[in-house]
Residue frames relative to the residue before (quaternion, step in Angstrom):
aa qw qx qy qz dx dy dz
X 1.0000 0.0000 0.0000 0.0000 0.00 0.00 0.00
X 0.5270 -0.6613 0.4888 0.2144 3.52 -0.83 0.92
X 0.1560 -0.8449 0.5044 0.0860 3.58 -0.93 0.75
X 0.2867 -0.6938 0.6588 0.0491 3.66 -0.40 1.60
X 0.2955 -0.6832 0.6660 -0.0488 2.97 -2.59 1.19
X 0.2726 -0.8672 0.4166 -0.0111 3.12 0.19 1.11
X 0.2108 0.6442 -0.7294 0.0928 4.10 0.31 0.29
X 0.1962 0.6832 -0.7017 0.0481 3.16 -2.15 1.13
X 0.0640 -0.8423 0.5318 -0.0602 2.93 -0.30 1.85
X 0.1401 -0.7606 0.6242 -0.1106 2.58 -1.31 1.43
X 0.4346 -0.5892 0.6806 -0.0266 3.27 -1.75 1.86
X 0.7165 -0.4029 0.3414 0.4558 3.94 -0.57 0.49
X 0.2208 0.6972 -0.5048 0.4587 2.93 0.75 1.91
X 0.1834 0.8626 -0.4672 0.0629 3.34 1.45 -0.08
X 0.8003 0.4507 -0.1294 0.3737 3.06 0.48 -1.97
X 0.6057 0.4884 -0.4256 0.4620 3.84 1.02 -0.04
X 0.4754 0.7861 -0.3781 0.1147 3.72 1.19 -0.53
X 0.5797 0.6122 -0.2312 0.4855 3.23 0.96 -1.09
X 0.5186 0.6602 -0.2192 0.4972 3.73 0.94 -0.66
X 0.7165 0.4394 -0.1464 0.5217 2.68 -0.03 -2.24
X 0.8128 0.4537 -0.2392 0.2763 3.72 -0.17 -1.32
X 0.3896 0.7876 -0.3033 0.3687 3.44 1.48 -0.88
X 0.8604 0.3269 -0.0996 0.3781 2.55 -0.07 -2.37
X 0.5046 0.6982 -0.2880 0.4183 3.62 1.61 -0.57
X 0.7780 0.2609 -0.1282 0.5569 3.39 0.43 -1.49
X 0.8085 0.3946 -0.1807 0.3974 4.03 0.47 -1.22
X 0.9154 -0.0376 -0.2347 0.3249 2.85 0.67 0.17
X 0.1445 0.8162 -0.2969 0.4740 2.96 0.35 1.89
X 0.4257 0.7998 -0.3495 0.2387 3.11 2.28 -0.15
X 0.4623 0.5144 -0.5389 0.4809 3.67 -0.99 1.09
X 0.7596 0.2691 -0.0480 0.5902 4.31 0.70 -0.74
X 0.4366 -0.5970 0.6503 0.1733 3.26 -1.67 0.84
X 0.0168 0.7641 -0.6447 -0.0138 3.56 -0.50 0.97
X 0.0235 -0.6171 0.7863 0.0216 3.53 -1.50 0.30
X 0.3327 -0.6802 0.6531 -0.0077 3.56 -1.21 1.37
X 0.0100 0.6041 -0.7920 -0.0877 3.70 -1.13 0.52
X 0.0245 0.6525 -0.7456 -0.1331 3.11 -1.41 0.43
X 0.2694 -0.6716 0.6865 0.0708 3.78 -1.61 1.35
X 0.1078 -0.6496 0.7520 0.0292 3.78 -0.86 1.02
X 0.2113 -0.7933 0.5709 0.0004 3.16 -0.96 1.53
X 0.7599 -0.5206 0.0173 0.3889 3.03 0.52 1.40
X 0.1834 0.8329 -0.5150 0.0865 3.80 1.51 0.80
X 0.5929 -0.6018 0.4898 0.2153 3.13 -1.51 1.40
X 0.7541 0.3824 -0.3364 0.4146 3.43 0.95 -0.46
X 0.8077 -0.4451 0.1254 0.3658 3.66 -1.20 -0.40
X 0.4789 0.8045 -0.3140 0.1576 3.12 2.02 -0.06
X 0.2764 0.7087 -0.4912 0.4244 3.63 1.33 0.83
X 0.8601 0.4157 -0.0346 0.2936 2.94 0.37 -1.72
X 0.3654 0.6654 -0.3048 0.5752 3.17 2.11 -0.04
X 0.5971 0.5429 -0.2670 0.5267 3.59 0.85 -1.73
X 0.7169 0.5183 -0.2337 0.4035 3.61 -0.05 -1.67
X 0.6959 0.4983 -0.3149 0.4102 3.84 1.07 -0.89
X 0.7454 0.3047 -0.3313 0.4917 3.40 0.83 -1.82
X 0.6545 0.5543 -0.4600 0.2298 4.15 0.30 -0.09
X 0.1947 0.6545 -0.4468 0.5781 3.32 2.40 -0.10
X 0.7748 0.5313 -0.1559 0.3050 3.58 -0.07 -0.89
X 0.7269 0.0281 0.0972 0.6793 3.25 1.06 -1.18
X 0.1959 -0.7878 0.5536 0.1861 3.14 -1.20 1.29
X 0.1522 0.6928 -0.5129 0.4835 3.71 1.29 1.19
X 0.7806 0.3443 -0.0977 0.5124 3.60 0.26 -1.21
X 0.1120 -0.5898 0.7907 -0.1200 3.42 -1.31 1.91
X 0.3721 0.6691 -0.6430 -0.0222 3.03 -2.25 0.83
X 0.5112 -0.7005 0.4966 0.0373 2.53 -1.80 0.94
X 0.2436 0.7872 -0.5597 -0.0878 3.61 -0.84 0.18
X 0.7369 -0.5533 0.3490 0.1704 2.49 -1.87 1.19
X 0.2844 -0.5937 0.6810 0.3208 4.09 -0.68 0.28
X 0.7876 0.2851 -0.1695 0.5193 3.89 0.20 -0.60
X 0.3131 -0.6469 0.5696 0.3988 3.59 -1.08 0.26
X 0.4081 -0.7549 0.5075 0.0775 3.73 -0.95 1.08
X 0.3881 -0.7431 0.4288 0.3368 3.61 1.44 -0.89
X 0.4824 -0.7844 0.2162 0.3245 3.44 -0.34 0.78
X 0.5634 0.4959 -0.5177 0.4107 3.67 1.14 0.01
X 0.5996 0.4414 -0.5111 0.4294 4.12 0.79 -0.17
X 0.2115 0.8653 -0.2051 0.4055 3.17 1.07 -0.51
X 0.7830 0.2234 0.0741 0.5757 3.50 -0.43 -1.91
X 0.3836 0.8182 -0.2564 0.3429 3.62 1.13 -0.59
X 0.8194 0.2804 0.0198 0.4995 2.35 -0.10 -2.18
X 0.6061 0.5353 -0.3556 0.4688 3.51 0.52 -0.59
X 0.8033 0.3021 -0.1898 0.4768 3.79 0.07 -1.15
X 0.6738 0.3885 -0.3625 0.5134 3.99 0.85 -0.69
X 0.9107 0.1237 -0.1420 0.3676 3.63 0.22 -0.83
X 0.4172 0.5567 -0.4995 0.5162 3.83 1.32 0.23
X 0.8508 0.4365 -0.2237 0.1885 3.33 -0.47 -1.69
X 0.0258 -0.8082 0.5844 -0.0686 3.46 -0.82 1.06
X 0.4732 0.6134 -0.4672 0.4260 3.44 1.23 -0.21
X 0.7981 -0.4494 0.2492 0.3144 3.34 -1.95 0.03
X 0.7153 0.0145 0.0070 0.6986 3.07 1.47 -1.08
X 0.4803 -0.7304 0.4853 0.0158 3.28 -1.30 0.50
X 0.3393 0.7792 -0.5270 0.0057 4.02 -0.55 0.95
X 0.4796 -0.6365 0.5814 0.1640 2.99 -1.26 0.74
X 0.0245 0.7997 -0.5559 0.2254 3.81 -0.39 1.46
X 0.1917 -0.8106 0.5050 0.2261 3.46 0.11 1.56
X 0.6914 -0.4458 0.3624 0.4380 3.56 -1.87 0.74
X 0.7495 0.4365 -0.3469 0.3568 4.27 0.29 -0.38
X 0.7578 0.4459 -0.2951 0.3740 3.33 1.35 -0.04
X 0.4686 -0.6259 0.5416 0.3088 3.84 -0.93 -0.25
X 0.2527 -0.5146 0.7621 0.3009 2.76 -1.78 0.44
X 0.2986 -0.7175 0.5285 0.3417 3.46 -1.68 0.26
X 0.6870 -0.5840 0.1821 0.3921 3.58 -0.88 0.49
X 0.7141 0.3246 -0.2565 0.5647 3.38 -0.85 1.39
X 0.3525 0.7194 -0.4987 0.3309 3.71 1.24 -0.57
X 0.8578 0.3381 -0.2634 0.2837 3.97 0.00 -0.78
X 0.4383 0.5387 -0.4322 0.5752 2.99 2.05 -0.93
X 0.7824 0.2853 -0.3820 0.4006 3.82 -0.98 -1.11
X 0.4598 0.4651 -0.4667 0.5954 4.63 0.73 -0.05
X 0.7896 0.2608 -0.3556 0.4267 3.70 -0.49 -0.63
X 0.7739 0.4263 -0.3353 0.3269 3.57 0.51 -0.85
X 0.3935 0.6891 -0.3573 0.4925 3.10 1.57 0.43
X 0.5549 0.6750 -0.0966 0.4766 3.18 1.08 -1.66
X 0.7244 0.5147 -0.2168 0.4041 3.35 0.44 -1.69
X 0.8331 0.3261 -0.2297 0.3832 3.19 0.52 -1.79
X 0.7469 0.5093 -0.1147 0.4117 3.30 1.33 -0.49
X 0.0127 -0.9343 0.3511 0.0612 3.54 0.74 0.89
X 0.5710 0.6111 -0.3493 0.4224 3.46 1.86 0.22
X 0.4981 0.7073 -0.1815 0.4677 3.17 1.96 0.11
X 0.1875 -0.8045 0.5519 0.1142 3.29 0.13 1.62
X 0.7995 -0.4824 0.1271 0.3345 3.82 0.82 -0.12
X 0.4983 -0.7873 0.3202 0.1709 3.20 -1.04 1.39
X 0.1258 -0.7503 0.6429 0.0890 3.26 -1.62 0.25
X 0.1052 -0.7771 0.6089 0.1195 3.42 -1.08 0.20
X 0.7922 -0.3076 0.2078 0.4844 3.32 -1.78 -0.50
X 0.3164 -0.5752 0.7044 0.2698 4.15 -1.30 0.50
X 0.1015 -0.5933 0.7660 0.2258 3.52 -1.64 0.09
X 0.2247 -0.8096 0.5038 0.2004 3.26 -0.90 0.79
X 0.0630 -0.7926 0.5888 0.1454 4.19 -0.51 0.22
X 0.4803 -0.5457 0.6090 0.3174 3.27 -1.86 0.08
X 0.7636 -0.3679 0.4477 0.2849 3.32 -1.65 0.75
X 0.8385 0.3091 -0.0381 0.4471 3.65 -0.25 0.29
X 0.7933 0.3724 -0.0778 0.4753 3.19 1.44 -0.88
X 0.5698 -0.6048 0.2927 0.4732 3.16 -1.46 1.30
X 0.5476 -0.5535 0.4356 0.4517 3.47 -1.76 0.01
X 0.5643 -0.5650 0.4484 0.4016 3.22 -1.28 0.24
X 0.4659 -0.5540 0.5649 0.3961 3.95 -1.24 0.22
X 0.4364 -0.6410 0.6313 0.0074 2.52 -1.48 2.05
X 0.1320 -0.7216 0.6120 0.2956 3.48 -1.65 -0.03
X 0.5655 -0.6560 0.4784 0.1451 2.99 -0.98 1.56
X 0.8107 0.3300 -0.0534 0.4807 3.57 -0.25 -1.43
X 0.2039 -0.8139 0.5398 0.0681 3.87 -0.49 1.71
X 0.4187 -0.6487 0.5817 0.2561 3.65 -1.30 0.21
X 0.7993 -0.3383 0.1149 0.4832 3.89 0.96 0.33
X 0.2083 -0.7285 0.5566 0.3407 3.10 -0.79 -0.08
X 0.3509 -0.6838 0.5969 0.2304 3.64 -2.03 0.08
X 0.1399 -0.7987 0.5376 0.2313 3.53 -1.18 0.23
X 0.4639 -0.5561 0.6777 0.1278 3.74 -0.60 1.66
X 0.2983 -0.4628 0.8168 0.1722 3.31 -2.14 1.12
X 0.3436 -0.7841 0.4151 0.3079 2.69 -0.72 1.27
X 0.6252 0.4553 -0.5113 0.3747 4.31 0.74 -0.34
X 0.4524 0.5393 -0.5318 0.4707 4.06 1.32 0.53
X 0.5710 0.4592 -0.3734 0.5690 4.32 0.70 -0.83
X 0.5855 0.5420 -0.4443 0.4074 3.71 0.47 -0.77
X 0.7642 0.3303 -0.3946 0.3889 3.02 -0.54 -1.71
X 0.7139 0.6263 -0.2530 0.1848 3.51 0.23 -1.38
X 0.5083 0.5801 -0.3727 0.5161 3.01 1.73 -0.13
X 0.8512 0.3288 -0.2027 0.3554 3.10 0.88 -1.20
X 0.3582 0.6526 -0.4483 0.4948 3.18 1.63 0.48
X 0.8180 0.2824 -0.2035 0.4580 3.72 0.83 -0.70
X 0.4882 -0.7555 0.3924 0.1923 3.45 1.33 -0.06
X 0.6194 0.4319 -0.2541 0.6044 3.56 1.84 0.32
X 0.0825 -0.6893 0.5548 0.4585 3.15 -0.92 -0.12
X 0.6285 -0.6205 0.4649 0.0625 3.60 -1.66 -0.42
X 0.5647 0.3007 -0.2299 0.7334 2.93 1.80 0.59
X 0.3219 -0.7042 0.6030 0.1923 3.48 -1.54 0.85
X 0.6786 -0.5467 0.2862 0.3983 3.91 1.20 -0.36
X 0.7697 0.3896 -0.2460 0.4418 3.80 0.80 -0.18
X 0.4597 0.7058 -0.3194 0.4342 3.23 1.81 0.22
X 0.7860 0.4312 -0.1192 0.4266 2.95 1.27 -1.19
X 0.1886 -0.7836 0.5907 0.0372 3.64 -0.96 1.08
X 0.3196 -0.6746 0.6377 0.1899 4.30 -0.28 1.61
X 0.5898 -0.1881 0.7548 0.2169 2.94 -2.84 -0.34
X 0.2140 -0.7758 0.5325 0.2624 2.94 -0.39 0.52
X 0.7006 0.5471 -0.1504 0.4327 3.31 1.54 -0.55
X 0.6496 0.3232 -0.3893 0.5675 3.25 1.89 0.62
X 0.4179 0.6017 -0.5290 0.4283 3.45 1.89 0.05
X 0.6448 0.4041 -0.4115 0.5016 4.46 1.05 -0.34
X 0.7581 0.3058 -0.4638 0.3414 3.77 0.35 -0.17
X 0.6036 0.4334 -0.4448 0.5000 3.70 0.79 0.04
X 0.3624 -0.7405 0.5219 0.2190 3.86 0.84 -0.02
X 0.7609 -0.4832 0.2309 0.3664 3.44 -1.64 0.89
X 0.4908 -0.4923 0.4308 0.5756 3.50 -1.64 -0.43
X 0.8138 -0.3668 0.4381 0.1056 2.67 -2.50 0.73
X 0.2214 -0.8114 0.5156 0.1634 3.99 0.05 1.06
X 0.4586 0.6982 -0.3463 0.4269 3.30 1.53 -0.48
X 0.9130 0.0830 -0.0046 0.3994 3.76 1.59 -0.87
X 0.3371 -0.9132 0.2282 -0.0181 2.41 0.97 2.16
X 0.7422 0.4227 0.1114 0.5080 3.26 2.14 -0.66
X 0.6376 0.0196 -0.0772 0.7663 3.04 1.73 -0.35
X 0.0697 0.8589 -0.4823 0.1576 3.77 0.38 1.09
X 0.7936 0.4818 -0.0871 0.3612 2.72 1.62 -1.74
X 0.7510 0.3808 -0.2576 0.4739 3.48 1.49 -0.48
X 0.4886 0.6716 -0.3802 0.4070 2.92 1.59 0.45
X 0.5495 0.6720 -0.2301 0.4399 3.12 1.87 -0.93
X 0.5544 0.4592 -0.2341 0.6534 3.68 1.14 -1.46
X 0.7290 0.3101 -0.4773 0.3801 3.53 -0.12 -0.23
X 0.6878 0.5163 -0.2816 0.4255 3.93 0.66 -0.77
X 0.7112 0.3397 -0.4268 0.4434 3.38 1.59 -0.49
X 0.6402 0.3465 -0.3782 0.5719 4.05 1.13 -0.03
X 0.5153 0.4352 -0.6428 0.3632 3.28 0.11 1.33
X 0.7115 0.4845 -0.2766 0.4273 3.61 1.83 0.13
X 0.7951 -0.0689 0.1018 0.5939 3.15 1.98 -0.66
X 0.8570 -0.2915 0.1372 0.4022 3.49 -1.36 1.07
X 0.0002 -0.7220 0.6657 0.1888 4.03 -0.54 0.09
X 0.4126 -0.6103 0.6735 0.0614 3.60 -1.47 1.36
X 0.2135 0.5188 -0.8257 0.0587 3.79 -1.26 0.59
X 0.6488 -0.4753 0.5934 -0.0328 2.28 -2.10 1.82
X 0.0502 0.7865 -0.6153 0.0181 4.27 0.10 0.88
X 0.7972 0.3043 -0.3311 0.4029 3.41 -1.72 1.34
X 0.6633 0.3922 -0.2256 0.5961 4.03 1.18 -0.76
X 0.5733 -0.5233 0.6229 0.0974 2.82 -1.64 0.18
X 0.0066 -0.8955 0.4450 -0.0062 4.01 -0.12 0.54
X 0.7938 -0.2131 -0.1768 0.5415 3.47 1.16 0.35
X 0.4156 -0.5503 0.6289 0.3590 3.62 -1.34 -0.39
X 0.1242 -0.7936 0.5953 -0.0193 3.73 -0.74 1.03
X 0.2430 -0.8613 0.4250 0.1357 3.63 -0.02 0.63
X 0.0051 -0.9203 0.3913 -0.0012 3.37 -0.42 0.64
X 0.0632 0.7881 -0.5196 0.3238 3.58 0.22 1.74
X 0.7099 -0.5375 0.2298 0.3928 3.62 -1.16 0.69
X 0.5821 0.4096 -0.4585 0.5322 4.13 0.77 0.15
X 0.2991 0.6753 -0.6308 0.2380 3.38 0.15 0.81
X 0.3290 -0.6062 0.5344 0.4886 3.35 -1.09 0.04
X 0.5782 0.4736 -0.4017 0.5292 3.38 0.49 -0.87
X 0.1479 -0.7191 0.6655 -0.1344 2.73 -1.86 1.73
X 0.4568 -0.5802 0.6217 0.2613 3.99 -1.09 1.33
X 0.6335 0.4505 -0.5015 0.3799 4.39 -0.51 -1.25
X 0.5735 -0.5243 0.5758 0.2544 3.40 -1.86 0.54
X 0.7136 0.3121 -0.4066 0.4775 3.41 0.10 -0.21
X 0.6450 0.4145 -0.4136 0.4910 3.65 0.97 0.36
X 0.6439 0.3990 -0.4148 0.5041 3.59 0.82 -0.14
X 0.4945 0.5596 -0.5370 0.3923 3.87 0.92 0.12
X 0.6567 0.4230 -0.4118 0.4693 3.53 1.25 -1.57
X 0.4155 0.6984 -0.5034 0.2936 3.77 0.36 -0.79
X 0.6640 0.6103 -0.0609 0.4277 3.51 0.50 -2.10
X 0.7524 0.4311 -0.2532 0.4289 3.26 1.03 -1.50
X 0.6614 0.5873 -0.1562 0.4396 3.22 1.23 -1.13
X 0.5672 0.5177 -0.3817 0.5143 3.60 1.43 -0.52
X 0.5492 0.5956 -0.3936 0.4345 3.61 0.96 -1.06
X 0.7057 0.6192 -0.1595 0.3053 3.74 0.20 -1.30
X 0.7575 0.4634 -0.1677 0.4282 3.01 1.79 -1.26
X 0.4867 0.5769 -0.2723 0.5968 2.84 2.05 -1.13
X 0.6379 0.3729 -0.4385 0.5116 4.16 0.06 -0.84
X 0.7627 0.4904 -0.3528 0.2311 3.73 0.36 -1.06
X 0.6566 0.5050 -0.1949 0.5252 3.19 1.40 -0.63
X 0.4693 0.4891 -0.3977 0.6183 3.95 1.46 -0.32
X 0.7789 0.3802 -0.2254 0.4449 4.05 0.44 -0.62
X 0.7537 0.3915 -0.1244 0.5130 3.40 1.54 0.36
X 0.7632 0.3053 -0.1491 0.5496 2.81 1.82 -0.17
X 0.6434 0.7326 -0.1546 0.1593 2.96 1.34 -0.61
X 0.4055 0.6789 -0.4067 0.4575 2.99 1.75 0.36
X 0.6284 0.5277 -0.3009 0.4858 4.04 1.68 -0.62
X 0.6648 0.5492 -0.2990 0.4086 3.31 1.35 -0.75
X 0.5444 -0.6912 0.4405 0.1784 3.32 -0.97 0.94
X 0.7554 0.1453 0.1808 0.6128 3.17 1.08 -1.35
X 0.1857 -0.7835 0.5692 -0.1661 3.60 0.99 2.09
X 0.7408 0.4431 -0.1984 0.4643 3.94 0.13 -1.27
X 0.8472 0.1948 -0.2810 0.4067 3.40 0.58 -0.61
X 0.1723 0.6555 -0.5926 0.4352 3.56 1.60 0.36
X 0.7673 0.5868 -0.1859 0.1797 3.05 -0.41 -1.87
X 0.7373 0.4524 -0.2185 0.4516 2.75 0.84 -1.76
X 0.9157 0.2099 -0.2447 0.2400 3.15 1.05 -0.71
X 0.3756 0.7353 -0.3572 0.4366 3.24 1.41 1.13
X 0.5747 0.5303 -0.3413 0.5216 3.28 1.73 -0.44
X 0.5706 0.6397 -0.2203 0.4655 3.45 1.29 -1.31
X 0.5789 0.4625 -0.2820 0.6094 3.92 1.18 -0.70
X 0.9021 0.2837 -0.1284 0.2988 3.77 0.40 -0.86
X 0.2506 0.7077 -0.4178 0.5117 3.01 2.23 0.64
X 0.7451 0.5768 -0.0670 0.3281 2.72 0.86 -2.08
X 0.6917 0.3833 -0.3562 0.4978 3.55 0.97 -1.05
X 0.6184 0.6434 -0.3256 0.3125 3.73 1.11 -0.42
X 0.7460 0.5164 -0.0916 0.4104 3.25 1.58 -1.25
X 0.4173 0.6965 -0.2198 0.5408 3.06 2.48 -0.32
X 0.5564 0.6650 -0.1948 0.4586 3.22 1.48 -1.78
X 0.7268 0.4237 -0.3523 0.4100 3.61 0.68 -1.72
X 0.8224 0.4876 -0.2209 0.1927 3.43 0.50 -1.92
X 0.5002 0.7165 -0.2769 0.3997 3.13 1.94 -0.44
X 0.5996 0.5620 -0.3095 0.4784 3.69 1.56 -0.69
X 0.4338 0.5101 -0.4934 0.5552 3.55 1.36 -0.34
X 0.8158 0.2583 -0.3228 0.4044 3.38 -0.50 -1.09
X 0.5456 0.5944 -0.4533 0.3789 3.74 0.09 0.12
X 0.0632 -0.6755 0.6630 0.3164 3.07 0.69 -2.08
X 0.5648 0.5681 -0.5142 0.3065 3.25 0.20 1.55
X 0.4252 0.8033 -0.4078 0.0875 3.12 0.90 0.33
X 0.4453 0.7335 -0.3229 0.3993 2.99 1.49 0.66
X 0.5931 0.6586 -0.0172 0.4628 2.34 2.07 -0.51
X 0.6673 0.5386 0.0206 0.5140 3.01 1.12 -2.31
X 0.2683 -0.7366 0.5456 0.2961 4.14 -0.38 -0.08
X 0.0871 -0.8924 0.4299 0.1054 3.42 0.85 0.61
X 0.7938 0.3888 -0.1718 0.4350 3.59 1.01 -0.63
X 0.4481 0.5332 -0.4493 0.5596 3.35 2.16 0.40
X 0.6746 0.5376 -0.3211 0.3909 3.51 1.05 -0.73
X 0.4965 0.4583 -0.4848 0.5554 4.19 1.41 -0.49
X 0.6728 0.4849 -0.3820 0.4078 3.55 0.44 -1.47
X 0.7063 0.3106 -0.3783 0.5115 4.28 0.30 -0.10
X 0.5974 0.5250 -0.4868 0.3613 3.45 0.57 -0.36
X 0.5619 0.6960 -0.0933 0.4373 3.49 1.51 -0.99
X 0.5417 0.6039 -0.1624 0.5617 3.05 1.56 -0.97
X 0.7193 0.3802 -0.1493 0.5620 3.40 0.38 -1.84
X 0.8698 -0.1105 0.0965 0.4712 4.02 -0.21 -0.81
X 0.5908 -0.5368 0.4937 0.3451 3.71 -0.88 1.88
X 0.8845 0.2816 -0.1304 0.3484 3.08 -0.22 -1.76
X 0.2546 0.8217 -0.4991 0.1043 3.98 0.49 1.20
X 0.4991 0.7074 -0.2616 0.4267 2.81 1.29 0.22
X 0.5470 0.5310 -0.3148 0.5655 3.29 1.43 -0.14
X 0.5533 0.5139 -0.4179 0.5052 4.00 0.92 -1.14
X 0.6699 -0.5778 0.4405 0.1524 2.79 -1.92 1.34
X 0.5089 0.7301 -0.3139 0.3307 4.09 1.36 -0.25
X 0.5166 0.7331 -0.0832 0.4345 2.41 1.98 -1.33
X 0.8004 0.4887 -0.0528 0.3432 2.50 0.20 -1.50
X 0.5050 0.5361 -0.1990 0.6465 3.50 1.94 -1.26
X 0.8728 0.1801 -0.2970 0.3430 3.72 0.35 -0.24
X 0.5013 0.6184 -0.4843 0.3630 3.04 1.41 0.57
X 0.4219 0.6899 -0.3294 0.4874 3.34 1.83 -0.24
X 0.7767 0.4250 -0.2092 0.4152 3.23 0.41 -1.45
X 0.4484 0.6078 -0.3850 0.5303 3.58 1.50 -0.14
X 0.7286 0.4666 -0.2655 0.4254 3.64 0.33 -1.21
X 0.6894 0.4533 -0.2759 0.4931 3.53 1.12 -1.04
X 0.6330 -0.6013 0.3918 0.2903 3.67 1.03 -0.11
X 0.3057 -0.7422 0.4591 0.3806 4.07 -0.67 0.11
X 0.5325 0.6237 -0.4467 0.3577 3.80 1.23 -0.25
X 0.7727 0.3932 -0.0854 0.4909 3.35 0.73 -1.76
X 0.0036 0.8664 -0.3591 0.3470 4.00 1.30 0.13
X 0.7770 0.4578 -0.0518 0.4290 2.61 -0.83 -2.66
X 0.8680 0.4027 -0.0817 0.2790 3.04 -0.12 -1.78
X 0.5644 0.5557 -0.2949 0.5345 3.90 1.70 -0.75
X 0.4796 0.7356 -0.4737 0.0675 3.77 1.02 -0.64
X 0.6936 0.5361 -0.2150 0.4304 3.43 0.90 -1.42
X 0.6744 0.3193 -0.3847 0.5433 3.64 1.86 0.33
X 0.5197 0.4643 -0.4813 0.5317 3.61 1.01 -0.01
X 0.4556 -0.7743 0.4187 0.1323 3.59 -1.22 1.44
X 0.4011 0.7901 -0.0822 0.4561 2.78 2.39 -0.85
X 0.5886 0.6241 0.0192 0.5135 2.87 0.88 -1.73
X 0.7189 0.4272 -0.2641 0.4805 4.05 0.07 -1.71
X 0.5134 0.6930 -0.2402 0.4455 3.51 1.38 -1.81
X 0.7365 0.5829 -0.1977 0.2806 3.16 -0.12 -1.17
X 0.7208 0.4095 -0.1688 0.5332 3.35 1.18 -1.65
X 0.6371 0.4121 -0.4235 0.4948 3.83 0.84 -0.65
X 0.6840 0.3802 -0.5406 0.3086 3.61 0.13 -0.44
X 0.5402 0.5614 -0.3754 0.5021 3.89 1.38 -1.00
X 0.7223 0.3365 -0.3617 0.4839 3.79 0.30 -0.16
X 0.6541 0.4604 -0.2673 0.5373 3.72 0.76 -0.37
X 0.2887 0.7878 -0.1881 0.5106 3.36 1.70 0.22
X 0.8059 0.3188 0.0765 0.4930 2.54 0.01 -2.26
X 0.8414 0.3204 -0.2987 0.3166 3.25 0.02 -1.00
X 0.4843 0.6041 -0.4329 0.4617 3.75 1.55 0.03
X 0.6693 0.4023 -0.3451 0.5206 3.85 1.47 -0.39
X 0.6317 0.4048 -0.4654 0.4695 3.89 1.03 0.16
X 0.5764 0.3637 -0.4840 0.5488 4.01 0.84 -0.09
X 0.5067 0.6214 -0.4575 0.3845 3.79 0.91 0.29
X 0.2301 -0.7094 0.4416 0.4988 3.44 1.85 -1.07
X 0.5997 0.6489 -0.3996 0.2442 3.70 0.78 0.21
């Protein structure tokens, strides 16, 4: 039987533990799990919660911090020096695993030893609200090369995973080494990228693979002047991982080239779109030329550009109102609705 690592760290998260641990330890039958949990020094009682339900179960270690450490030393400590099991996930204290999530991840794992480590579908919920129905029972699984999952990231400039889906080797989660304190904000898709720049990536096809909660202590942030830092932070991960990896990557220069070229773009989209809204009062439009700049000298040539140099000439009052003649503009809303409605057949 395969043996899973659990690290769940938890910040005054006390009250979500039980949950969190459940879905971790009960209901999981098919794998040997063992659960650390690391209380980074919460002001409130969520130690002593930990300290009760592991009274309870001798499955369940924890530790807390006297100091608050921050969560990427944190994750650290948990995955570099806790874990000993076969494979290894990291599963913050507000989210879920869904049932079976580690059995159908390891047996991936198992059959597939070129597979540094799987992930599958997240369900996302609201604070407060019930979870959504999970599917239990998968329909196979695939194995991504992993410098094919690469490029594609950086072909799209995003990553594709939110972080509790995904279950490491534990033995390639020590040769690619912890996350990156340097990215306090985009740690995590930097991480999936550094581990499939060493080996195969597994997705789990037809199940469900966690429950990800989503309520106002997220990092991830909705306001524009947080989806610029977002942007900024993607940039960092992509350079950070080209400056760490790039001796595996065939094709380093054109990665690059074409990952900046994706995040000009998603920035310059960002600006011209406040015309049509009528928010640039809102939107930082001139932090977003000044990053597009950043990512690629020559951004001025990309067609975004060009759409918001228009939308400049037409003005931010009169804008709004010109959309249904700006062709740019018409564009815009079908992809943002074609968007959307791929994230409601998503159930999200």
């Amino acid at each position: 039987m395969s043996s899973v690592s659990v690290v769940i760290p938890c910040y005054k998260y006390g009250h979500f533990l039980a949950d969190c641990l459940r879905s971790a330890l009960d209901e999981q039958d098919g794998v040997d799990v063992r659960v650390l949990v690391i209380d980074d020094a919460s002001p409130d009682d969520s130690a002593q919660v930990a300290r009760e339900l592991a009274a309870a179960d001798p499955r369940i270690e924890v530790r807390v911090h006297e100091t608050n450490k921050g969560h990427i030393a944190t994750y650290n400590e948990g995955l570099l020096e806790w874990a000993d099991g076969d494979y290894v996930a990291l599963l913050s204290a507000d989210d879920r695993l869904v049932p079976g999530a580690l059995v159908r991840a390891a047996a991936l794992l198992d059959a597939h030893p070129e597979a540094g480590f799987a992930y599958g579908r997240p369900l996302r919920f609201r604070h407060g609200g019930p979870l959504p129905r999970a599917r239990t029972r998968g329909t196979g699984s695939v194995v991504y090369p992993g410098q094919w999952w690469l490029e594609r990231r950086f072909r799209e400039g995003t990553g594709c995973i939110t972080s509790p889906e995904v279950v490491v080797r534990t033995g390639l989660q020590r040769t690619v080494g912890g996350y990156d304190p340097a990215l306090p904000h985009a740690g995590d898709i930097e991480m999936w990228m550094r581990l499939a720049a060493h080996a195969d990536v597994g997705h789990v096809r037809g199940a469900d693979q966690a429950f990800y909660r989503v309520h106002g202590d997220n990092m991830s942030t909705t306001d524009f002047g947080g989806q610029l830092d977002d942007l900024r932070q993607r940039l960092i991960a992509f350079d950070s991982v080209l400056a760490k990896c790039g001796d595996r990557l065939p094709d380093a220069d054109r990665l690059a080239d074409q990952v900046h070229t994706r995040l000009a773009r998603f920035a310059l989209r960002r600006a011209y779109r406040a015309y049509d809204r009528g928010r640039t009062g809102v939107v930082p439009v001139e932090e977003c030329v000044a990053f597009a700049e950043q990512c690629l000298p020559g951004y001025a040539a990309l067609p975004e550009y060009r759409a918001l140099r228009l939308r400049r000439r037409i003005g931010p009052k009169a804008m709004p109102y010109l959309q249904p003649l700006v062709w740019s503009a018409v564009a815009e809303r079908g992809r943002e609705w074609l968007w959307w409605e791929s994230w409601k057949r998503r159930g999200i």
